[in-house]
N, C-alpha and C positions, 0 to 999 in steps of 0.2 A: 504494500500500500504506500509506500513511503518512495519509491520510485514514479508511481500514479499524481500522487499531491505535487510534488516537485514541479514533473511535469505541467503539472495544470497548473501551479503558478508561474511557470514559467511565459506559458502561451497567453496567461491573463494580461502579463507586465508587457508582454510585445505586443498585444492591440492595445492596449490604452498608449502604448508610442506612437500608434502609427495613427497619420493621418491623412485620408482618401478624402481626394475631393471627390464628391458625388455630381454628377454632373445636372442635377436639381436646384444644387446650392444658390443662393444668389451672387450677383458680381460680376462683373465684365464679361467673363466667360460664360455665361446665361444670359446677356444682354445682346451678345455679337450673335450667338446660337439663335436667340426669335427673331433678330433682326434677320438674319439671313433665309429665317423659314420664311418671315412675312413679306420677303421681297421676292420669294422662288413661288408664294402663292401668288402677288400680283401678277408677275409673270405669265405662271398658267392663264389667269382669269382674260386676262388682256388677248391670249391668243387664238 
């Protein structure tokens, strides 16, 4: 068991380091992303 715990705190202490931008987030990189969908809709609509 004492191999098992280790373990699992091992893998606790590396996701609470890590951090993934989620591509939901807000922020420049989810501003450039709508802007780009809502200019590839005008696009369609226009043609």
């Amino acid at each position: 068991m004492k191999k098992n715990t280790r373990f699992i705190k091992g893998v606790i202490a590396t996701a609470a380091k890590e951090e993934t931008v989620m591509p939901w987030t807000r922020g420049a990189r989810r501003a450039a992303f709508i802007a780009k969908r809502n200019g590839s809709d005008q696009d369609r609509k226009s043609a």
